[in-house]
N, C-alpha and C positions, 0 to 999 in steps of 0.2 A: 257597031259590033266587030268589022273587021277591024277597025285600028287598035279596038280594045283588045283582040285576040293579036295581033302583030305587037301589041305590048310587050303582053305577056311574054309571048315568045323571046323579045328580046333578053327580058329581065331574065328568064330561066336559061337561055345561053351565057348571057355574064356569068349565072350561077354555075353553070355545068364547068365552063373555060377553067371560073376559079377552081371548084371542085379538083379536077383535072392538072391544074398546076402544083395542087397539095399532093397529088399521086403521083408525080415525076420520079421519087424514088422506085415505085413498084416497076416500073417500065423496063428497071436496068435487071440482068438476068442474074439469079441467085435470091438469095433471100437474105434479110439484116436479123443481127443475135437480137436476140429479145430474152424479158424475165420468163413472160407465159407461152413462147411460143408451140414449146413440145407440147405444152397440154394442151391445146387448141388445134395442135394438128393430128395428135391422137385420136382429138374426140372425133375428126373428122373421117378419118381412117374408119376409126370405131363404128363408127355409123353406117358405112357404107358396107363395110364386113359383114353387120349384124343384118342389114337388109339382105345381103347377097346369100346368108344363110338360111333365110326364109321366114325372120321374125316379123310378124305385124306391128310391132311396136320397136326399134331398131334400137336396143337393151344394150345386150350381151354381145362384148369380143371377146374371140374364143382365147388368143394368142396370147392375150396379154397378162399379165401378174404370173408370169412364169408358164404358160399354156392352163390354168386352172378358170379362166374368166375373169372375167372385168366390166362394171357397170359406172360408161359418166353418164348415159342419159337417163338413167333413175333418180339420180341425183342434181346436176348441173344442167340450167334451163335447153333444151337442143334447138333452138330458132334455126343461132347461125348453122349449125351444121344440117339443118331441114336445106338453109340454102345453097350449104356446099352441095350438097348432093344434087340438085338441080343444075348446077353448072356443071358438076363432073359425069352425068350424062351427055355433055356437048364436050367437055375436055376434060377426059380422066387423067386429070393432070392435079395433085393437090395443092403443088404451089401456086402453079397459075392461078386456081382454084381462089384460096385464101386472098391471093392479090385482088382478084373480083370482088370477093366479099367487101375488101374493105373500098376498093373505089364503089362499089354500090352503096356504100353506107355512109361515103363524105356527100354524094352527090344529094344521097336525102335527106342529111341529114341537114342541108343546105337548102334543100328547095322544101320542105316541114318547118324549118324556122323562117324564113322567109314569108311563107304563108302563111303563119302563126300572128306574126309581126305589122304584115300586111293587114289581117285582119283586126289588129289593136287599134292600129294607129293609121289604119285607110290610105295609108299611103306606101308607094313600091318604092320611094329611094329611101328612107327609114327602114323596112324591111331586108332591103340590098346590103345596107353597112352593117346592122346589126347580124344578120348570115352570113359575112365575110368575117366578122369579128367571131363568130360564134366558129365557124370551121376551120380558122387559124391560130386558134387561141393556143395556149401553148401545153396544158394539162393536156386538150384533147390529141397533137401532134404527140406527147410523149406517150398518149393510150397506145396510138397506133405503132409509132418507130422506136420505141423502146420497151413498154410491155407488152407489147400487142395482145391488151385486158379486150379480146372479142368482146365480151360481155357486158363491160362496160363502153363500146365502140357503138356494139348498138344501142344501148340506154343513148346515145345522144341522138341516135336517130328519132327513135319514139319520144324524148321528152318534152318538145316541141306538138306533138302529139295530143298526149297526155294534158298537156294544158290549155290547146287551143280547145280541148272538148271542155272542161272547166272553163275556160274563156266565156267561149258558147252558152252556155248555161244559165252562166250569171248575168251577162251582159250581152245578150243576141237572142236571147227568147228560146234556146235551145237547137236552135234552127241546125245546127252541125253538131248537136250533142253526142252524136257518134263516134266520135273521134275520141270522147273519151276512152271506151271499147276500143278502139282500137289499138291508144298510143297503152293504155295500161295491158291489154295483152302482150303486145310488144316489150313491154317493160319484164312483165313476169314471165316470159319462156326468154330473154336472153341473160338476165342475172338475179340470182337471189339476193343477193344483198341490197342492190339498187330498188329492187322491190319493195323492200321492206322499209327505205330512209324515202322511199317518192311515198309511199302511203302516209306516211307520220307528214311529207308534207304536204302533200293532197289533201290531207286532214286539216292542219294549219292556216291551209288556204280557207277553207271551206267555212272554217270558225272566224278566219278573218272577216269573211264577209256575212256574217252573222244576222246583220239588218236586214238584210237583200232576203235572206233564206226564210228568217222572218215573216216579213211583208209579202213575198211573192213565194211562200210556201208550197203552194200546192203545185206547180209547174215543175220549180226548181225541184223540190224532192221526188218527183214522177221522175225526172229526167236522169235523178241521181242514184235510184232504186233500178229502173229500167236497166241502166249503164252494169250497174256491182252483177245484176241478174245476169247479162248476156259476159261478164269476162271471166264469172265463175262457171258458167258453163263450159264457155270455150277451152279455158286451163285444167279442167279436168282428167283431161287424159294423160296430164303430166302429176298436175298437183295430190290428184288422189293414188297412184301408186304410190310418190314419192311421202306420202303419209302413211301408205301402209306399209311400208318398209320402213316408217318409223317407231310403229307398232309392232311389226313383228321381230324387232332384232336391234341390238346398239351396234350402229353404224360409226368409223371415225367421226366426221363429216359431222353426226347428230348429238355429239355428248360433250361434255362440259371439257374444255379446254383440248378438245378432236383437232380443231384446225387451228385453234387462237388460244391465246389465253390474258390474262391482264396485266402481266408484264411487259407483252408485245406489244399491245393496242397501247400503253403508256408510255413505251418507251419509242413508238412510231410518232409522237405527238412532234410537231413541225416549230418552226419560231417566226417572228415577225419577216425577214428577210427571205427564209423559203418561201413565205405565201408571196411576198414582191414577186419573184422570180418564179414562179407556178401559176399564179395569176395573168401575169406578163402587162407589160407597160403599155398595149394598144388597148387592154379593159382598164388599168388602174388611172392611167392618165387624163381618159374622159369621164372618169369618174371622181377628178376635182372639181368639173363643171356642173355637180348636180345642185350646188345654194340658188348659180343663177339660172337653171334650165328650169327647175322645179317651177318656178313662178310662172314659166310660158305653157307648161303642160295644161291642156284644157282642163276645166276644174271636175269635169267629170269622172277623167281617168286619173286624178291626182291619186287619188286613196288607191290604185291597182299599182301605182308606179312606186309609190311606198312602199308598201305590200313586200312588193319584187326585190325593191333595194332593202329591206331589212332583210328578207331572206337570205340576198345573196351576201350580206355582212354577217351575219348569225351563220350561214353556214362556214362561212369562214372561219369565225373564230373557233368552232366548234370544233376544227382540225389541231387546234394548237394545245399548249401547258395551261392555256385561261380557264378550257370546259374539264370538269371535274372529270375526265375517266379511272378513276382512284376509286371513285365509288358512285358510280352508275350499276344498274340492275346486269347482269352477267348476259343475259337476252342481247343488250346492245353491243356486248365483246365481238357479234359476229361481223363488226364491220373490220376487223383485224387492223384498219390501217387509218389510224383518226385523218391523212391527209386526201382522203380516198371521197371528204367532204368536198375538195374544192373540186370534184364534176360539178355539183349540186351550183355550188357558189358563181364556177365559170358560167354556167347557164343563165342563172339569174341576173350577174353583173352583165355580162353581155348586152344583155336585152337594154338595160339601163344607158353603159357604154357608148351602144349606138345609137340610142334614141338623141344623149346630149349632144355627140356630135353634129347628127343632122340639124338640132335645135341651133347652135352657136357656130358652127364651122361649117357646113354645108351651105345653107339657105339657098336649099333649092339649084344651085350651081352644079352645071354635070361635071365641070374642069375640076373643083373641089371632090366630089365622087369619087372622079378616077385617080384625084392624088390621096384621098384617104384611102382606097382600095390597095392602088401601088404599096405606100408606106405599109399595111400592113401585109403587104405580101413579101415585103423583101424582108421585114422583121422576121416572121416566120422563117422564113426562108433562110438566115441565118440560122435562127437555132438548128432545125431540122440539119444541116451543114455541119453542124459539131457535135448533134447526139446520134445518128445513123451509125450503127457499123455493119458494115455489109460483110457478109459472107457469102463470095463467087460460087461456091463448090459445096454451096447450100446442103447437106446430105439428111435423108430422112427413110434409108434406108430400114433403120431401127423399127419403123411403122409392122414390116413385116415377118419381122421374126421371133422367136419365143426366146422370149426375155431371159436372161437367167440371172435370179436370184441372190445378188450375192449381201448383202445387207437389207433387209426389211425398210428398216429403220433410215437407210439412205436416199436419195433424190434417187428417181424412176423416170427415164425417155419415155414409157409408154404410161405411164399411170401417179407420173408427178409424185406427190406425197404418200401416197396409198391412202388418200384421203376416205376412199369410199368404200375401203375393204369391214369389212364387221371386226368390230372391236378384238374379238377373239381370235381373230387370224393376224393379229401384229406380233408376232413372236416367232422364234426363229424356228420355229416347225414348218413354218412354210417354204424356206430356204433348204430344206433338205427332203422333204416329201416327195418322193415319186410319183410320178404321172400316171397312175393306174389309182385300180379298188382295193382299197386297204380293209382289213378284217381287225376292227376295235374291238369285238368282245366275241363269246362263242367259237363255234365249232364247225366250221365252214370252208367247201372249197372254191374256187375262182376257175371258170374256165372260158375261152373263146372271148375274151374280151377285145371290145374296137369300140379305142374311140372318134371320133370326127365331127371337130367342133364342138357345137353345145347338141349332139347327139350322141347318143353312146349303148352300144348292146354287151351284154353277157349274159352268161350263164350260171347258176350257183346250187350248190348244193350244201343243205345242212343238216344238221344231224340232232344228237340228243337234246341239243339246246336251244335255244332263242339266240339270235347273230345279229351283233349290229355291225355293218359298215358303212365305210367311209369313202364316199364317192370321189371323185376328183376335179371336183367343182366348189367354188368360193361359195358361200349360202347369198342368197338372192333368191328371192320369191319369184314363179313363173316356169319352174321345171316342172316335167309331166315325166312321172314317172308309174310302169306299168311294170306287173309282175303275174307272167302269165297270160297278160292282155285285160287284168284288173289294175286299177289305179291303187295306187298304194301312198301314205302322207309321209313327208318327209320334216327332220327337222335338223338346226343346226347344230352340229359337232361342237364339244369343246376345242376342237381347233377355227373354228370357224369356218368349217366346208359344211356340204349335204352330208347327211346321215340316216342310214333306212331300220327298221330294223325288223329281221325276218324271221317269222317262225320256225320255230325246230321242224326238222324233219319235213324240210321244203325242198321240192325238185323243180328249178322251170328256169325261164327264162327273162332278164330286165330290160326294159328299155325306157332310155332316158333323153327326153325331148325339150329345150326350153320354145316355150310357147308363149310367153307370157301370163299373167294369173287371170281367172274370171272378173276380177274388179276392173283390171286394166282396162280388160275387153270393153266392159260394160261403161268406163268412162273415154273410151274413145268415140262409143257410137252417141256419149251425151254430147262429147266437142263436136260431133261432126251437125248434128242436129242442131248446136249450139249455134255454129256456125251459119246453116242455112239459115234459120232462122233471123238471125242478125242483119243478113246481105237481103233476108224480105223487110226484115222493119227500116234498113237506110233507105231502099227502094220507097215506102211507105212517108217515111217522114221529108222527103227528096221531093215525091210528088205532094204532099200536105202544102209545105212550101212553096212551091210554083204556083200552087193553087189561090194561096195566099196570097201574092205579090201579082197574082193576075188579078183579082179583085179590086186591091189598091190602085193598076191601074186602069182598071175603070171606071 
């Protein structure tokens, strides 16, 4: 047992070392340009603002979209920024911050494939190559130092996840079916779209092994039913607001050509030679050796290694001019970016990748190891070398000030595209609107007004008529609003802010609170339940097994 635990250890310091070598850049001070970086460090900003303001659900920044509010995490999964804010309790620092994030997410997402792999193929130096190839690879280096897609940064950490609980299932008796819960939560609070293309192939999988599901129905489908049960609970406090803000209002973000449309997902379509070079040569190269490794594969796991390797060629081509995006259903446009397949394809080749080598070029030799390990650490390391561009004097001042306005329709430091404003607020009324309570209809005066944050008092008085105004808040569900100390319902403006509307001959006083809505509420105490629950049935099924394997031996 000790040498098996001094194993271990060993193999997970190779892993960390490597890990650790791929962060060399985060070390130096400043931070490197990126596509997505302002919108990932808004969110994180955003996050931390909204808690500081006293929201149970950390929604709404007040500052942003010109001081009127701004919502990414009703929209946009909030994992990583749940993690930023755990590290910026210890160092309220956001770049250092982000820098953590992403070395915490190479390290797991190394030591999750690893053990994914280990558990396939029973062996740790097969696991080792295939996690160095999977954390070097060259798609996932341009996530981190040129787009830095958080979202899709962590999808590689849970993918590995996500599959070893599918693993589990079909081929281990379920024994760690948990994992599926866990890597698909992971999956759905760090990207939507990743969501949505791991489901179709979670799916794919699961019909692939059809026979199995079959024959050994009743286990398998308990274990598969159990799993959907516990990750629908847990995502609830994200997934069911973000449905009911798709019911109650047309968000950019949720309408037909909002963020994408079918000229860009077409014209995003890649050629034979980008996937060479996005794929990178330490996965394509040992994957000329699969006519003769396929034969050494034990005949058991031939059909999983298939499987793997169709995937990860189908999703490849899938990136290109080959897969019809011309005329696919409009639902799939929301992948915006047909090359945004090869995460999917990297994952899968990988696995493949490093199985050959160890099959034909290892055999078992540690000297061969550490020269396959090198080779592909100086490959990367070249790329990384010519796509980084640092900037020393990093500034992200921008986080903290109200934004102004000057094109809708332009790119935004604090809120990207305005991807998640309501439909009705993209027009240039927003760009000139004062930061007070507008009087849209009626007979009404304004007085004592303050506001601060997503909190706000006045006073109003009206007269012969019925008065509608117009608050100074972007419409988002989750404000309380009270009139005289009764609640009164609010809805959205044709501008796309709050709108109240008050009876004539009304004297008192408003006050206006974002709290988040009763639904939200009521799905965060189902995740948290969701949650307990989950950590008593691993507890359950942990000891089931022990119990098991005590038997056997004796």
């Amino acid at each position: 047992m000790k040498k098996l635990k001094k194993d271990n250890l060993l193999y997970y310091s190779i892993l960390i070392l490597i890990a650790i070598l791929m962060c060399i850049p985060l070390f130096i001070n400043g931070f490197f340009i990126t596509d997505d970086g302002t919108a990932h460090f808004s969110r994180n900003y955003a996050t931390i603002e909204a808690i500081k303001s006293g929201q149970l659900l950390p929604e709404i920044v007040s500052n942003f979209c010109g001081g009127f509010g701004y919502s990414w995490n009703l929209f946009y999964p909030p994992l990583s920024t749940y993690i930023n804010v755990i590290f910026y309790l210890i160092i309220p620092n956001y770049i250092i911050d982000m820098k953590l994030i992403i070395i915490l997410s190479i390290i797991l997402a190394s030591i999750f494939m690893f053990q994914f792999i280990k558990e396939i193929t029973k062996n740790k130096k097969i696991a080792l190559i295939v996690s160095t190839i999977y954390i070097t690879s060259i798609y996932f280096i341009t996530d981190i130092y040129v787009r830095l897609a958080i979202g899709e940064i962590m999808v590689y950490v849970f993918m590995p996840l996500l599959f070893n609980g599918l693993y589990n299932i079909f081929y281990e008796k379920g024994k760690k079916n948990y994992l599926l819960t866990i890597g698909a939560v992971g999956i759905l609070l760090s990207h939507n779209i990743s969501s949505l293309i791991l489901a179709i192939l979670s799916i794919i999988i699961i019909l692939f092994h059809w026979k199995k599901l079959w024959k050994n129905s009743r286990q398998i489908w308990k274990d598969l039913f159990i799993n959907a049960f516990f990750i629908i609970l847990i995502v609830s406090f994200f997934m069911i607001p973000l449905l009911e803000h798709k019911l109650g209002a047309e968000y950019i973000a949720m309408v037909k050509d909002g963020m994408t449309s079918r000229e860009l997902v077409v014209n995003s379509e890649i050629n034979l030679k980008q996937i060479i070079m996005t794929i990178g040569f330490t996965i394509l190269i040992p994957l000329l050796l699969t006519p003769i490794c396929y034969k050494k594969i034990n005949k058991e796991k031939r059909y999983l290694y298939i499987t793997i390797l169709i995937i990860g060629i189908v999703t490849s081509l899938i990136s290109t001019k080959i897969f019809p995006w011309n005329n696919i259903p409009d639902i799939f446009l929301i992948i915006q970016f047909p090359w945004r397949m090869l995460l999917y394809s990297t994952f899968f080749l990988s696995i493949i990748s490093g199985i050959n080598i160890s099959i034909c070029v290892i055999k078992e030799k540690n000297i061969r190891i550490i020269l396959v390990i090198f080779i592909t650490i100086i490959y990367s390391g070249i790329y990384m070398s010519k796509i980084i561009n640092f900037d020393f004097n990093f500034d992200i001042s921008y986080l903290y000030k109200t934004e102004k306005i000057e094109n809708i329709y332009a790119f935004s430091q604090q809120c990207t595209n305005y991807d998640y404003l309501p439909v009705k607020a993209r027009t240039p009324y927003i760009q000139n609107r004062e930061n007070k309570v507008i009087i849209l209809n009626g007979n009404a005066k304004i007085k004592n007004e303050k506001k601060e944050k997503t909190n706000m008092q006045f006073y109003i008085e009206t007269f012969t008529q019925d008065s509608i105004i117009e608050l100074p808040y972007i419409y988002y569900l989750g404000y309380n609003i009270k009139l005289n100390n009764k609640y009164i319902n609010y809805e959205e403006s044709e501008n796309g802010f709050i709108s109240i509307k008050i009876p004539k001959n009304t004297n008192g006083k408003i006050e206006v609170k974002y709290t988040g809505t009763k639904l939200s509420k009521i799905s965060l105490i189902i995740s948290i339940i969701g949650i307990i629950s989950f950590i008593v049935y691993i507890i359950y099924e942990k000891n089931k097994f022990d119990k098991f394997c005590n038997k056997i031996v004796k």
